[in-house]
C-alpha positions in Angstrom: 41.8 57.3 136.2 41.8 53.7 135.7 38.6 53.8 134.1 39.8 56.4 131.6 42.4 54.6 131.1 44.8 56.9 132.6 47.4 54.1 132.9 49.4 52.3 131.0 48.4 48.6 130.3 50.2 45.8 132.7 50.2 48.8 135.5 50.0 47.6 139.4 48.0 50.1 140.6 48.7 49.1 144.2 52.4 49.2 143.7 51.6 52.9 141.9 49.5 54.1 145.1 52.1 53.4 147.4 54.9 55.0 145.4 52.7 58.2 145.4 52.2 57.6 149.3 56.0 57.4 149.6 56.5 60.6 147.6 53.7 62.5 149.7 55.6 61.5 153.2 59.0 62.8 152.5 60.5 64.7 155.2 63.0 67.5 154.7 64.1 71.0 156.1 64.7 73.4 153.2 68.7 73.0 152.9 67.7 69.2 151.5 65.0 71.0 149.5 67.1 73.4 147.8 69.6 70.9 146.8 66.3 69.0 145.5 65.6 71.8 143.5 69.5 72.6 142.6 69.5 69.0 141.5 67.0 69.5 139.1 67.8 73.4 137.5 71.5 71.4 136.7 70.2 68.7 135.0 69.9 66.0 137.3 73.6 66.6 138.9 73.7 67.3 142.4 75.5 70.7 142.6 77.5 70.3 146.0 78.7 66.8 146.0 78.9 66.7 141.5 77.2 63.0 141.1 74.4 62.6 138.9 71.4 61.7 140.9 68.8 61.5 137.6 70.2 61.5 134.0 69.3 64.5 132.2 66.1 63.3 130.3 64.0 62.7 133.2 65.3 66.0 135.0 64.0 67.8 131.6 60.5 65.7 131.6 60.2 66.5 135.7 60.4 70.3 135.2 58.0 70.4 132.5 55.7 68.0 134.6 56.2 71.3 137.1 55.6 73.9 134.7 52.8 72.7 133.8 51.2 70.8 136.5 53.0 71.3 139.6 50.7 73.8 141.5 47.5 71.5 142.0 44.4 74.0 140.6 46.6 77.2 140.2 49.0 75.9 138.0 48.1 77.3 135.4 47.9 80.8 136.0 51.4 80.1 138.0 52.7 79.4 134.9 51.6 82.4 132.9 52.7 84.9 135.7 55.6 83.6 137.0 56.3 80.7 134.1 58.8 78.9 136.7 58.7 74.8 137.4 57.8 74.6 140.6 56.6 72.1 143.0 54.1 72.9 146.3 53.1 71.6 149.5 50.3 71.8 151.4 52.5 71.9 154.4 53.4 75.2 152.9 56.9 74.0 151.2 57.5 75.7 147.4 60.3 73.6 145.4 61.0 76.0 142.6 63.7 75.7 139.9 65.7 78.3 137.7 66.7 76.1 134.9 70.7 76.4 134.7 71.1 78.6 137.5 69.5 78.1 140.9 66.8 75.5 142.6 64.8 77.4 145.8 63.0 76.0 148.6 60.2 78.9 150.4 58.5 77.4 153.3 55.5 79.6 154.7 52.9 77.5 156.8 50.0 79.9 155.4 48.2 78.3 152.7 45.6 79.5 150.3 42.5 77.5 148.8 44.8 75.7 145.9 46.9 74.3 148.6 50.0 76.6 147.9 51.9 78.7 150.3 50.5 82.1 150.2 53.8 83.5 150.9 55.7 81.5 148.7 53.5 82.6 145.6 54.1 86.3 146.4 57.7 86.2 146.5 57.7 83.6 143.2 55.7 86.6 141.6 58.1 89.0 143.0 61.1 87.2 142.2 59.7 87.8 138.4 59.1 91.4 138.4 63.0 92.1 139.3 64.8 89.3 137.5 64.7 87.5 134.2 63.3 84.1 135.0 59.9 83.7 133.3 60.3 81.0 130.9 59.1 83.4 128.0 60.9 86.4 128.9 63.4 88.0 126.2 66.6 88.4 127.7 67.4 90.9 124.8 64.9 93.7 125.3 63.9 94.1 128.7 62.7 97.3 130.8 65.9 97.4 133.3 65.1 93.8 134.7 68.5 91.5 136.2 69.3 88.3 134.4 72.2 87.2 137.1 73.0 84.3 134.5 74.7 87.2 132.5 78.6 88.4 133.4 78.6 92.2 134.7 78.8 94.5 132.5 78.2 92.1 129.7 75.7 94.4 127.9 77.8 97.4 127.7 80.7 94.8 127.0 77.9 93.7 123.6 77.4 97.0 122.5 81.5 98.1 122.5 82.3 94.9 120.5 79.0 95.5 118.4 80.2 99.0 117.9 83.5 97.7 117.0 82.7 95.0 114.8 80.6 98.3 112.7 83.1 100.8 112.6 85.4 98.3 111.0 83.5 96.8 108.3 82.0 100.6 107.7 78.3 99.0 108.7 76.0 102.4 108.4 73.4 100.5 108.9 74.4 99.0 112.6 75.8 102.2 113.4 72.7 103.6 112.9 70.6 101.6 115.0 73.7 101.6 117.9 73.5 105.7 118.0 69.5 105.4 118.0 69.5 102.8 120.8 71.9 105.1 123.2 75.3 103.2 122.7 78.0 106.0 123.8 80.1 106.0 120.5 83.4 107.0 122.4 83.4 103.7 124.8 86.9 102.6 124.3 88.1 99.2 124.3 90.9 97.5 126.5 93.5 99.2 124.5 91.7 102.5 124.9 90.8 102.3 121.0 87.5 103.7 120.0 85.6 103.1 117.2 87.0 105.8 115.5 90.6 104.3 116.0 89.0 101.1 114.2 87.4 102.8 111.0 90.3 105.1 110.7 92.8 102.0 111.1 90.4 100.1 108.6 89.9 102.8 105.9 86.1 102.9 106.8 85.6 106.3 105.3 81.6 106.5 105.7 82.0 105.6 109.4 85.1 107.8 110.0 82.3 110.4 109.1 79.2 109.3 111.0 81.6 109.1 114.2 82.1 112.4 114.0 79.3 114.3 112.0 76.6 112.2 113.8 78.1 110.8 117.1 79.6 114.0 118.1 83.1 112.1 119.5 86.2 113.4 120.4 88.3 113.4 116.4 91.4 113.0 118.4 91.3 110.5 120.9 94.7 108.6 122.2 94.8 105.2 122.6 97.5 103.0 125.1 99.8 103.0 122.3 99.7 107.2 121.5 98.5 106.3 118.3 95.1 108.9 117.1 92.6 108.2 114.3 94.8 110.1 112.4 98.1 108.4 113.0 96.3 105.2 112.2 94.9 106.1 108.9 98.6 107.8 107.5 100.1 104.1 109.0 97.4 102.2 106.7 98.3 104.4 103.9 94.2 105.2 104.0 94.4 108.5 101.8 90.9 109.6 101.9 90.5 109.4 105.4 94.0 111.4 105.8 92.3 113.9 103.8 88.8 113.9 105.4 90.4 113.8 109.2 92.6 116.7 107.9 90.0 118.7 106.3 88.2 118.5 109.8 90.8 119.4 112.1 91.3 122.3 109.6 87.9 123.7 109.4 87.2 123.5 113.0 90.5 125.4 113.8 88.6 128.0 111.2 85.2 128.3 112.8 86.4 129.0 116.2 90.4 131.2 115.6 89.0 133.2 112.8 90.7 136.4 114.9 93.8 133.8 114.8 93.9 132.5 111.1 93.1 134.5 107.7 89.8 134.1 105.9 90.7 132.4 103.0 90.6 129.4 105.5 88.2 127.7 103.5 89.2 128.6 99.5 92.5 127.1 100.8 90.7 123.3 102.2 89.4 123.3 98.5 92.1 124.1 96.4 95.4 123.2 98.4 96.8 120.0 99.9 97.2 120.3 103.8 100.9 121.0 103.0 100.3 123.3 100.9 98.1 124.9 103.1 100.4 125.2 106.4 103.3 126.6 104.6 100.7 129.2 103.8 99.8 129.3 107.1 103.7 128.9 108.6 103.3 132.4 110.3 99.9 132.4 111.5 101.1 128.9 113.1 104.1 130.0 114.6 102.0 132.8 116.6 99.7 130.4 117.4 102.2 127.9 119.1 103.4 130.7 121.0 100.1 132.4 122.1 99.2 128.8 122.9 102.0 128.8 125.0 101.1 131.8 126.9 97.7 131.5 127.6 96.4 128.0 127.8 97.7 128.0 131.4 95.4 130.9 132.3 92.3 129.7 134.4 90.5 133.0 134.0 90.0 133.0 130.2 86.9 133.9 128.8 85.1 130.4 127.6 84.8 131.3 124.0 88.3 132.0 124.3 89.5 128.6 126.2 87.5 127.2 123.0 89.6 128.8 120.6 93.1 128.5 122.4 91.9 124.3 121.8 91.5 124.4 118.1 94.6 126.3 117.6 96.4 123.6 119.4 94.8 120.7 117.3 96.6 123.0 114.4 99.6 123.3 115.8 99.5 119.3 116.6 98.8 118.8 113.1 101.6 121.0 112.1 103.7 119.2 113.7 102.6 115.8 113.2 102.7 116.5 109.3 106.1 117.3 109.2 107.2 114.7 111.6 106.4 112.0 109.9 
């Protein structure tokens, strides 16, 4: 090395060969190894006592000295299947760091030809295939893999906000790509708002619409407060989504009580206001309120039938929601 010119000029090599003697003849059982390794994957500070051991430069240039060189001739295939810092032994001892989470210590006496602990290398390689850890590994898209460094729930916690964050700003666009990736569109928030609350609350028209026309939710969801879609919308004086949520509830109420309402359900959502249209209606309401009354108790109802006694209570609960207000 010397001859190569390995060192740097003014170097004692004799002081250098007994520093690397000193290193090779630690001796340690694996609780002082993990908190070696602990030291290291929180930058230099020792994680039970809190007192910087190393400052957080050299703990930085130590683990990529490790990534790179820290598992004598198998290092690098170590580092492209695992792609952990880590530091062996021939006595069979593995140091090996998670950066910002955990430092472990494996001790397995079995070594194989590169001097590492055959034991140790298995479970590095396992440790990879169930948790997020290899240096290069996207912690956005994975297939079902752990990243412990994340809160519980955090992902669903992502896509609720993410939904959110769409509905009000009437994003198509993110909307799209939530309802393509599997987000369920009626996760509610803390307050037990959905997005649908939001876009109605917001005057997001176009999102209003793809909530319902392409996420399938519930049009009518309550929220801590009692407050509906709806509710929100007449609140924020958000006319055309009044009149889109209206025209909704309406023609559903049509397509499944057409033995309940008259025909001319749908001439009347084009050419009359929703007033207009349930004081045309005010008798075929009234008999729906009370055969709502008397059947939607029944558990023996024919399904088709249960279907129908719903919608005619959404129209009753807009008939009396309109005139209420």
């Amino acid at each position: 090395m010397k001859e190569n010119r390995c060192f740097p000029e003014q170097t004692n090599l004799r002081e250098l060969v007994d520093f690397y003697l000193q290193i090779c003849s630690i001796e340690g059982n694996c609780d002082a190894v993990a908190v070696m390794a602990g030291t290291l994957a929180n930058g230099g500070i020792n994680p039970l006592t809190g007192a910087r051991l190393v400052n957080a430069a050299a703990a930085r240039d130590t683990l990529s000295v490790m990534h790179s060189c820290g598992m004598y001739d198998y290092s690098g295939q170590f580092a492209f299947k695992v792609g952990l810092p880590c530091k062996s032994g021939v006595s069979g001892v593995i140091l090996a760091v998670v950066p910002d989470l955990m430092g472990l210590a494996l001790f397995s006496p079995l070594i194989d030809r590169h001097g590492n602990s055959v034991r140790g290398v298995q479970f590095c390689q396992e440790l990879i295939q169930r948790f997020i850890f290899h240096h290069y590994e996207s912690q956005l898209h994975t297939d079902k893999k752990l990243d412990p460094r994340k809160p519980r729930d955090a992902h669903r916690f992502d896509a609720i906000a993410s939904l959110l964050f769409a509905a009000e700003n009437n994003d198509l666009a993110t909307l799209r790509r939530s309802y393509i990736s599997g987000v369920d569109f009626s996760a509610v928030d803390y307050d037990g708002r959905t997005g649908l609350h939001v876009a109605a609350s917001s005057g997001a028209r176009d999102a209003v619409k793809f909530f319902i026309e392409v996420g399938g939710v519930n049009p009518n969801p309550v929220d801590r407060w009692g407050h509906t879609p709806l509710s929100e919308a007449v609140h924020f004086n958000h006319t055309d989504v009044v009149e889109y949520l209206e025209n909704y509830f309406i023609f559903q109420c049509s397509q499944t009580t057409q033995g309940l309402i008259h025909s001319t359900v749908h001439r009347d959502i084009r050419q009359h206001t929703l007033q207009q249209f349930i004081q045309r209606l005010g008798t075929e309401v009234s008999f729906a309120s009370h055969l709502v009354c008397s059947v939607s108790q029944s558990d023996h109802l024919p399904h088709s039938f249960q279907i129908a006694v719903e919608f005619t209570k959404r129209l009753v609960q807009i008939h009396y929601y309109y005139y209420s207000q």
